[in-house]
TORLOLO-619105 format. One line per field, with one value per residue (C-alpha): residue number from 1; residue in one letter; y, x, z. Coordinates in nm, 2 decimals. Example, Ala and Ser with C-alpha at 12.3 -4.5 7.8 and 13.67 -1.06 7.14 Angstrom:
2
k	(1,2)
r	(A,S)
yy	(-0.45,-0.11)
xx	(1.23,1.37)
zz	(0.78,0.71)
END
This chain:
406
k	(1,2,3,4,5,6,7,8,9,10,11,12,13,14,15,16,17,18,19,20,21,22,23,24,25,26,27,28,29,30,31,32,33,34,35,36,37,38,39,40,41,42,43,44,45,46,47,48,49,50,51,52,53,54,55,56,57,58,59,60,61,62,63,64,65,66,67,68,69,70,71,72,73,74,75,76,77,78,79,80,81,82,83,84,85,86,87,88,89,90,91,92,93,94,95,96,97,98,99,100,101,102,103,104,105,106,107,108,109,110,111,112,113,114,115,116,117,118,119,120,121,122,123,124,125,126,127,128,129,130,131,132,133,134,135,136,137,138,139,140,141,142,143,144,145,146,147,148,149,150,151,152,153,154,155,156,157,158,159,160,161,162,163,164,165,166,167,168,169,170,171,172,173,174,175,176,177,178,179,180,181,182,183,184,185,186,187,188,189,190,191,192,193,194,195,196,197,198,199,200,201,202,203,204,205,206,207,208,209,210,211,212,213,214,215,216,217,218,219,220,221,222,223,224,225,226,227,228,229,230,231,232,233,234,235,236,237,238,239,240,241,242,243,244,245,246,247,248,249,250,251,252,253,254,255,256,257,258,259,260,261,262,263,264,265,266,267,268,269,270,271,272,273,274,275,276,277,278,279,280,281,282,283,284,285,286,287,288,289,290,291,292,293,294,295,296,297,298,299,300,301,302,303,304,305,306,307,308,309,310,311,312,313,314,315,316,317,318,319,320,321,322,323,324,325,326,327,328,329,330,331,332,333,334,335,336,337,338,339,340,341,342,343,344,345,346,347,348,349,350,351,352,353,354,355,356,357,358,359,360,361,362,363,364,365,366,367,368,369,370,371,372,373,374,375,376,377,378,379,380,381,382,383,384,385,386,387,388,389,390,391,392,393,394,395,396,397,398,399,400,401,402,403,404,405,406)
r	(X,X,X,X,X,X,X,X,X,X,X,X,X,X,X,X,X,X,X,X,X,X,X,X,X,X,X,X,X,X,X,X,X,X,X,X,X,X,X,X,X,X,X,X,X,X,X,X,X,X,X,X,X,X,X,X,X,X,X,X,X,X,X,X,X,X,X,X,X,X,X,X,X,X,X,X,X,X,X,X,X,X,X,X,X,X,X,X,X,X,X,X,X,X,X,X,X,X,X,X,X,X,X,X,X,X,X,X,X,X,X,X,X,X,X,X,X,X,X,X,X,X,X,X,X,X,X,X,X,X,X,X,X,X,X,X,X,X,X,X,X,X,X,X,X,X,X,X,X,X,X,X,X,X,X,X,X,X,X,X,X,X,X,X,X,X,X,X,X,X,X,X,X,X,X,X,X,X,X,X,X,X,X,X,X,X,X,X,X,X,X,X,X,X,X,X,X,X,X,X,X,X,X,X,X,X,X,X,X,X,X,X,X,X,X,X,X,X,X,X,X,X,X,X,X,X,X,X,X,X,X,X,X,X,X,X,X,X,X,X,X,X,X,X,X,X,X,X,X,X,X,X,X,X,X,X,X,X,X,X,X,X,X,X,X,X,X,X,X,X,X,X,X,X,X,X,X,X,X,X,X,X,X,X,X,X,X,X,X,X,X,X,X,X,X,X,X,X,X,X,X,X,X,X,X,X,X,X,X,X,X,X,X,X,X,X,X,X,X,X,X,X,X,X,X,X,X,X,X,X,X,X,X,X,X,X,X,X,X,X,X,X,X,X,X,X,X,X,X,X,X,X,X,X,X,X,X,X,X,X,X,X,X,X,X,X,X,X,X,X,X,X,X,X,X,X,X,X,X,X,X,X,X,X,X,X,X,X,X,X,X,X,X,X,X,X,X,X,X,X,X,X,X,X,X,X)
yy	(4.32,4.15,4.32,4.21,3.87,3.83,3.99,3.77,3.47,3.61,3.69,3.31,3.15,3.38,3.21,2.86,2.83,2.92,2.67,2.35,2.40,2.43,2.09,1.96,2.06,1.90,1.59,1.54,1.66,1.37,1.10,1.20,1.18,0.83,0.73,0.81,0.67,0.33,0.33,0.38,0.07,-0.13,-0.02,-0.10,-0.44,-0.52,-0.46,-0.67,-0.96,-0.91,-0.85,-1.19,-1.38,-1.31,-1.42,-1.79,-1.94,-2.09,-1.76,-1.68,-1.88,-2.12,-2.30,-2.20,-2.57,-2.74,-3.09,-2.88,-2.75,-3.07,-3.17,-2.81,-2.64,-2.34,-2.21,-2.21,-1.96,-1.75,-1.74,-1.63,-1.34,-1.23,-1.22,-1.03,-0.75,-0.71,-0.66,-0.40,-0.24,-0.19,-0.01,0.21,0.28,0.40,0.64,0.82,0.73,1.04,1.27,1.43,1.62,1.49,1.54,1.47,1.53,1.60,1.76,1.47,1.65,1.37,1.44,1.76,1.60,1.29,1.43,1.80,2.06,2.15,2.51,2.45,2.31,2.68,2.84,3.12,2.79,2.62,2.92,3.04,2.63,2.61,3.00,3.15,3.47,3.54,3.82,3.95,4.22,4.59,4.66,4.46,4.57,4.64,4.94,4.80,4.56,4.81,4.67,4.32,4.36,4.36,4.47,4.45,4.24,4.19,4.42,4.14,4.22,4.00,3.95,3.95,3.58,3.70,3.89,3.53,3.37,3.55,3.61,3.21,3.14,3.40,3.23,2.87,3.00,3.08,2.78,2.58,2.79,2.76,2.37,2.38,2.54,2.35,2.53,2.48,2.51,2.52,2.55,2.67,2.63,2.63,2.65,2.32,2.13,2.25,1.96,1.73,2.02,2.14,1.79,1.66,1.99,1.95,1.59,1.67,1.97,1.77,2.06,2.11,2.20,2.32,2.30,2.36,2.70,2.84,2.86,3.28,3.27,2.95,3.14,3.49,3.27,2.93,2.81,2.83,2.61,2.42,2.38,2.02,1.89,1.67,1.78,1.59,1.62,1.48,1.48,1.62,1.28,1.34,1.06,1.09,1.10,0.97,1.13,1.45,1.44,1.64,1.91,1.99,2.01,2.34,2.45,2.70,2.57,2.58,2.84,2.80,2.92,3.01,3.02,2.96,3.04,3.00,3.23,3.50,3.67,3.41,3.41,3.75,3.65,3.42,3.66,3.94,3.66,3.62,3.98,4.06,3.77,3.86,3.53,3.56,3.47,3.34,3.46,3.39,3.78,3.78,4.15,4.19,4.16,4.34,4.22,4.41,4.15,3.89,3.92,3.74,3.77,3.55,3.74,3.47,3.35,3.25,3.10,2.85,2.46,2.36,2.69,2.68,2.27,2.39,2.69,2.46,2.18,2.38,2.52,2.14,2.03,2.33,2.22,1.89,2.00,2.19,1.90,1.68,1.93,1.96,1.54,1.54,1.81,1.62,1.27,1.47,1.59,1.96,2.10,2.41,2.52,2.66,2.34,2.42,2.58,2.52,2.11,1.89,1.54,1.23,1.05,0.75,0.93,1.13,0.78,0.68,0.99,0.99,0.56,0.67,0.93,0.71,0.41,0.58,0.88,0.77,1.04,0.94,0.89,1.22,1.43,1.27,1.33,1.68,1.76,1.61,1.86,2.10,2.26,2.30,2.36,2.54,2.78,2.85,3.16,3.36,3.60,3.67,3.72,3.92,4.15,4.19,4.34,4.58,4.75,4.79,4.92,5.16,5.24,5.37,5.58,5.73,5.79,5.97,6.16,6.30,6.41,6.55,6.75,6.86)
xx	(9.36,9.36,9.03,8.86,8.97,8.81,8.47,8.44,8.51,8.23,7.95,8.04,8.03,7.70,7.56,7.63,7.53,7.12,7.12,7.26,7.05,6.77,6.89,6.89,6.54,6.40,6.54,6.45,6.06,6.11,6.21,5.93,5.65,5.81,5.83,5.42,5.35,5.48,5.31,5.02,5.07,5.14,4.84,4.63,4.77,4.71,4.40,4.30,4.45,4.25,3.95,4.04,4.06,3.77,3.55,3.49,3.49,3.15,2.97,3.04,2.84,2.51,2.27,1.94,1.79,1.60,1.78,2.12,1.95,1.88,2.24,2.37,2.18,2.40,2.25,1.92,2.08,2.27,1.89,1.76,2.08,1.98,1.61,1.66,1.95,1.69,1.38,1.61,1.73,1.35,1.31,1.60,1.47,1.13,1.25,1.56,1.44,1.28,1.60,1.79,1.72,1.47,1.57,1.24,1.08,1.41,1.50,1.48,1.57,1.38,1.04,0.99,0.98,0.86,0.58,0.53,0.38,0.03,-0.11,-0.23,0.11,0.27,0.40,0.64,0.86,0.91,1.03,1.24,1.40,1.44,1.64,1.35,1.42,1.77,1.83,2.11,2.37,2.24,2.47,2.23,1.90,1.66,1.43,1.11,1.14,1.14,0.79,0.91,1.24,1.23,1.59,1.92,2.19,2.56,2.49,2.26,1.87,1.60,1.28,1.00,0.86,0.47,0.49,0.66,0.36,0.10,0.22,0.26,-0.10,-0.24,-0.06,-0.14,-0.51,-0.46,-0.32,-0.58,-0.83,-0.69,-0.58,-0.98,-1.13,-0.93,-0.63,-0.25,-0.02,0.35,0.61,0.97,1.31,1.63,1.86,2.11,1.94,1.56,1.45,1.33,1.14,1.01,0.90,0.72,0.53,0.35,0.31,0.07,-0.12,-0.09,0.08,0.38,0.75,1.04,1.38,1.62,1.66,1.36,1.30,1.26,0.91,0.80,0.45,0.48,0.59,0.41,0.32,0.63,0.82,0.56,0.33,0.47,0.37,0.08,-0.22,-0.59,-0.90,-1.03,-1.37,-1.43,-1.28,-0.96,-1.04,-0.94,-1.16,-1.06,-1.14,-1.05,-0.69,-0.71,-0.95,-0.66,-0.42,-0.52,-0.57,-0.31,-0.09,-0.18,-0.08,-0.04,-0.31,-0.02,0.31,0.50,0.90,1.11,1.39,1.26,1.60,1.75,1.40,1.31,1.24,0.96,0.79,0.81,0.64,0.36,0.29,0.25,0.04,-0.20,-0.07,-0.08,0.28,0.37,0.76,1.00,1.12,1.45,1.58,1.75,1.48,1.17,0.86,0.69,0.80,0.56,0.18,0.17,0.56,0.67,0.91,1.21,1.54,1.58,1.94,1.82,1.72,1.55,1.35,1.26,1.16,0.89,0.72,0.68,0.53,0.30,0.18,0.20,-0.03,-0.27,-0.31,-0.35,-0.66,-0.78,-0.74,-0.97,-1.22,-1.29,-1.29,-1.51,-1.76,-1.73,-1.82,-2.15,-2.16,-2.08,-1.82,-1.59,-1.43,-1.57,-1.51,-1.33,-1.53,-1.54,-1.50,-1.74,-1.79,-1.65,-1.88,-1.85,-1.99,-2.28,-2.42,-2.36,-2.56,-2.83,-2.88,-2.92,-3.19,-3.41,-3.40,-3.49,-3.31,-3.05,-2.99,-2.64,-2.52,-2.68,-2.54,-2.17,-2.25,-2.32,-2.02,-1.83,-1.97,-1.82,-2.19,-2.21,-2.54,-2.37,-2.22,-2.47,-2.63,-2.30,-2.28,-2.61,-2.57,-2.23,-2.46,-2.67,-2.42,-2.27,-2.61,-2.66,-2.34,-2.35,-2.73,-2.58,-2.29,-2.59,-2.75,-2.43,-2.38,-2.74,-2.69,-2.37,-2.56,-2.83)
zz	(1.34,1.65,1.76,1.43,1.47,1.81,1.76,1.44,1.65,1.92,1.69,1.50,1.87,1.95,1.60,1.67,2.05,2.00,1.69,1.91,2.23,1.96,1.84,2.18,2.28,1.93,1.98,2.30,2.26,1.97,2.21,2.49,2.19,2.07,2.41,2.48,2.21,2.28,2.65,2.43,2.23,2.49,2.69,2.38,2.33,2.71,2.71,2.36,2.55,2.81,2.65,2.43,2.76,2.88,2.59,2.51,2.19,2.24,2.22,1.86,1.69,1.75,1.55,1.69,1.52,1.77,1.69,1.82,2.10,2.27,2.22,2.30,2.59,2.65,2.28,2.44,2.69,2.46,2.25,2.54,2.61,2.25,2.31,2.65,2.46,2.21,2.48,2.62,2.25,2.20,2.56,2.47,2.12,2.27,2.55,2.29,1.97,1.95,2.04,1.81,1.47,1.20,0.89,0.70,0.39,0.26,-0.09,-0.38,-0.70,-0.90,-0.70,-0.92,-1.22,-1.12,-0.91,-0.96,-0.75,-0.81,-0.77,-0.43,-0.29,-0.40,-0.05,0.04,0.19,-0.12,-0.34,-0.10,-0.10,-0.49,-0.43,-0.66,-0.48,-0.61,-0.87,-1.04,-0.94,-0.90,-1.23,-1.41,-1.31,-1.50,-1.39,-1.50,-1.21,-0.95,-0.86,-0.81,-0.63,-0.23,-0.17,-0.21,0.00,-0.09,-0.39,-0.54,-0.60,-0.39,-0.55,-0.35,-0.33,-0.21,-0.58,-0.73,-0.55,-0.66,-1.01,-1.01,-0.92,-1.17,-1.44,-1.32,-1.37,-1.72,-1.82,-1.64,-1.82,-2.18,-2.15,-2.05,-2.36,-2.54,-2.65,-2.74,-2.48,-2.56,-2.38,-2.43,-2.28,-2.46,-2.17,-2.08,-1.82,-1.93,-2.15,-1.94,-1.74,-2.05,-2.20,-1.82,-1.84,-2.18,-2.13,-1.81,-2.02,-2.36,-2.53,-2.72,-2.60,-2.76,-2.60,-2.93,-3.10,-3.19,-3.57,-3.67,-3.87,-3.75,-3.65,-3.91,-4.17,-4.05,-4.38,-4.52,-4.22,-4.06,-4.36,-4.36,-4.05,-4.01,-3.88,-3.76,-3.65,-3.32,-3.11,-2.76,-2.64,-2.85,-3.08,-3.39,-3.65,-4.04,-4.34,-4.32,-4.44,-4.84,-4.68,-4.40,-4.72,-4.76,-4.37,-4.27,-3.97,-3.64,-3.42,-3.05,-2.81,-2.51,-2.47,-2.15,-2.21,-1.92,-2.05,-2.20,-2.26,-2.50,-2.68,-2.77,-3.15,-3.00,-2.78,-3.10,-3.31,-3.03,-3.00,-3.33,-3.38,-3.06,-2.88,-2.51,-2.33,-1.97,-1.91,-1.62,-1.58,-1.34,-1.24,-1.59,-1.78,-1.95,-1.78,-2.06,-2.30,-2.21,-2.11,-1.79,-1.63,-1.36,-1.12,-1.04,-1.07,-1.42,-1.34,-1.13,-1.21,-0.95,-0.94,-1.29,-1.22,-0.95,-1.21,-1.52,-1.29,-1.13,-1.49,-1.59,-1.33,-1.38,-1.75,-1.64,-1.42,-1.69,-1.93,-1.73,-1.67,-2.04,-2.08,-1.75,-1.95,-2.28,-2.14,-2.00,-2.39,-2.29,-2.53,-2.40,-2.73,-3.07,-3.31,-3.66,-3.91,-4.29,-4.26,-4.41,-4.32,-4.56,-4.76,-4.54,-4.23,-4.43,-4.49,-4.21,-4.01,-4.28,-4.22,-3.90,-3.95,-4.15,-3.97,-3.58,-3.54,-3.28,-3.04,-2.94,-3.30,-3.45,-3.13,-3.23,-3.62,-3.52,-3.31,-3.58,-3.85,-3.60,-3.49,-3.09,-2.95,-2.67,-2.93,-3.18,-3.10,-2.97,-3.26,-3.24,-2.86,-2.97,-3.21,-2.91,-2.62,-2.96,-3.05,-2.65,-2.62,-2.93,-2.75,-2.41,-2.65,-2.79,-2.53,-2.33,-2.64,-2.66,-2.30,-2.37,-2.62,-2.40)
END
C-alpha cells in the first residue's frame, strides 16, 4: 500500500510540474510583447511631437488674393513652394508615369448592349473573354458535336472557338442578307437575364423578339392565335401607307422570315414549328445539344450571359447593315424584295394616280403609285426567267438521257 501511495504521488508531481513552467513561460512571453509594444507607442508619440514642432502654423493655409499678398509676403513664397512641388510632380509624372501595368480597355458589361460588336470586331480574343468556349461535362455530350468540340480538360468539353468564329460570321451573313431583302427577323430567348439582349438585338435589325414562353401553334396554327394582331402595309421607305386595313382582314398572319433562338434546348416546340413550316433557324448549339435541330447552329456556351450578349449583338448589328442597305437602294428607287401580291389600291389613291396621268404623267408620283400596287420593275419578268433555267434544265436531262440511251 505504501508503494501505491508513492508512485501516485510521483506521477501527480510529474503532472503538475510541466503545466506550471508552461504557465511561467506564457506569462512572461506576455509581459515582453506588452513591454514592446509600449516602446512602440512611445516612439510613435515622440516622433508626432517632433514632427508638430517643426511645422508652423503659418503654412496651413493662405489666401492667394492679391490684396493679401501685399499685406502677407511669405504667401507669395509658399505660392511659389507650390508652383515649384508641382513643376517637380509633373517631371516625376513624365519619367514613371509610364511604369507599371495598364489596365485598359477594360471589361464594361453595359458596352455590349449599349454598343454591340459588329461582324468585323468578331476575334478569337473576344470569345475566349465572354468564356464562349466552355462546354458541358463529358456525361453530357452529345455525339453530334464531335465536330465542334476541341477537347476535353477537367472532364469538361472545349469548343473550338475558330469553329464559334466562323459559324458566327456565316450566320451574321444571313441575317445581313435577309434584314436586306426585306425579311422578318425574330429573335428568341427565354432564359433569366436574356431580355434585354434579346430586345437590343431586334431593335438594331427592326425585327421581333420574344423572351416569354413561346406559344405552341403560334406559326402551325397562326390564325387561330395571332389572327388578332394588327397588321399594315408600308413602302420601301417603311412608310405606312392608309387604306389597306379591310383587305388585310382576310390576309393570313405573317410568318417570320428567320429565327435566331439563343437556347435552343428550352425551345424545341419552336424549332419543330420552323421546320415543318420551311423556316430557316440560327441556334446557339452548346455540347448537349442537337446541332441538327436548327439550320445554321452556332457552337458556344449557351450558359453564359455575357457570351450570349456578344452573339445576339453581332447578329443585331449585321441586320442593322442589312437594314440600311435596303433604305440606301430604296432612296435610289431600287427595291430588294418581291412586294405583296393580291392588294389593290383604295379609291383615294386610284384618283389620285389617274389625276396624275392626265394632267402630265409625273414620273415620281406614277413610279410610287406603282410600287404601291405592289408591281416592281426589277421583279417582273422572274417567272418568266424561272420558266427559262427549268426547260434548260429539263433540256440537258434530256439530253443526258438520250446519251444514256445511245
Amino acid at each position: 500500500m505504501i508503494i501505491r501511495h508513492v508512485a501516485r504521488a510521483g506521477r501527480s508531481a510529474l503532472a503538475q510540474r510541466p503545466a506550471q513552467s508552461w504557465r511561467r513561460f506564457l506569462s512572461t512571453q506576455v509581459d515582453s510583447i506588452e513591454a514592446t509594444a509600449e516602446n512602440s507607442f512611445k516612439q510613435l508619440h515622440s516622433l508626432e511631437a517632433q514632427v508638430n514642432a517643426n511645422v508652423p502654423l503659418q503654412d496651413a493655409v493662405h489666401s492667394l488674393d492679391p490684396e493679401t499678398a501685399e499685406k502677407d509676403p511669405s504667401s507669395v513664397q509658399h505660392t511659389a513652394s507650390v508652383a515649384e512641388q508641382y513643376y517637380r510632380y509633373k517631371q516625376l509624372q513624365a519619367q514613371m508615369g509610364k511604369l507599371g501595368s495598364d489596365i485598359s480597355p477594360h471589361y464594361q458589361p453595359h458596352t455590349l448592349l449599349s454598343n454591340p460588336p459588329r461582324p468585323a470586331d468578331v476575334t478569337l480574343e473576344l470569345l475566349l473573354a465572354s468564356e464562349a468556349h466552355q462546354g458541358h461535362a463529358t456525361s453530357l455530350w452529345n455525339p453530334a458535336n464531335a465536330r465542334y468540340i476541341q477537347g476535353v480538360r477537367q472532364g469538361v468539353h472545349i469548343i473550338s472557338l475558330e469553329a464559334t468564329a466562323a459559324h458566327l460570321r456565316r450566320a451574321a451573313k444571313v441575317v445581313q442578307e435577309v434584314s436586306k431583302r426585306g425579311g422578318l427577323v425574330l429573335f428568341v430567348g427565354t432564359r433569366d437575364g436574356q431580355d434585354r439582349t434579346v430586345a437590343r438585338a431586334s431593335q438594331l435589325a427592326k425585327g421581333y423578339h420574344l423572351f416569354e414562353r413561346w406559344i405552341p401553334g403560334s406559326i402551325t396554327n397562326g390564325q387561330q392565335i395571332l389572327g388578332k394582331c394588327r397588321t399594315k402595309v408600308v413602302n420601301e421607305k417603311d412608310e405606312e401607307i392608309p387604306g389597306f386595313e379591310e383587305q388585310l382582314l382576310e390576309r393570313p398572319v405573317l410568318r417570320p422570315d428567320l429565327v435566331v433562338c439563343l437556347n435552343p434546348l428550352e425551345n424545341y416546340v419552336l424549332l419543330h414549328e420552323c421546320a415543318l413550316n420551311n423556316i430557316p433557324t440560327i441556334g446557339v448549339i452548346d455540347t448537349n445539344a442537337d446541332p441538327t435541330w436548327v439550320t445554321y447552329p452556332i457552337p458556344a456556351n449557351d450558359d453564359s450571359l455575357r457570351c450570349i450578349q456578344v452573339i445576339a449583338g453581332v447578329l443585331g448589328r449585321a441586320g442593322e447593315a442589312g437594314q440600311k442597305e435596303r433604305l440606301a437602294l430604296a432612296e435610289t428607287g431600287r427595291i430588294t424584295y418581291r412586294p405583296a401580291q393580291n392588294l389593290q389600291l383604295p379609291e383615294a389613291l386610284q384618283d389620285k394616280v389617274g389625276a396624275s396621268e392626265e394632267a402630265g404623267a409625273d414620273p415620281e408620283l406614277n413610279g410610287e403609285a406603282a410600287r404601291n400596287l405592289g408591281r416592281d420593275d426589277s421583279l417582273e419578268g422572274t417567272d418568266e426567267l424561272g420558266e427559262r433555267l427549268d426547260a434548260a434544265h429539263n433540256r440537258e436531262l434530256s439530253d443526258h438521257a438520250i446519251r444514256g440511251i445511245k
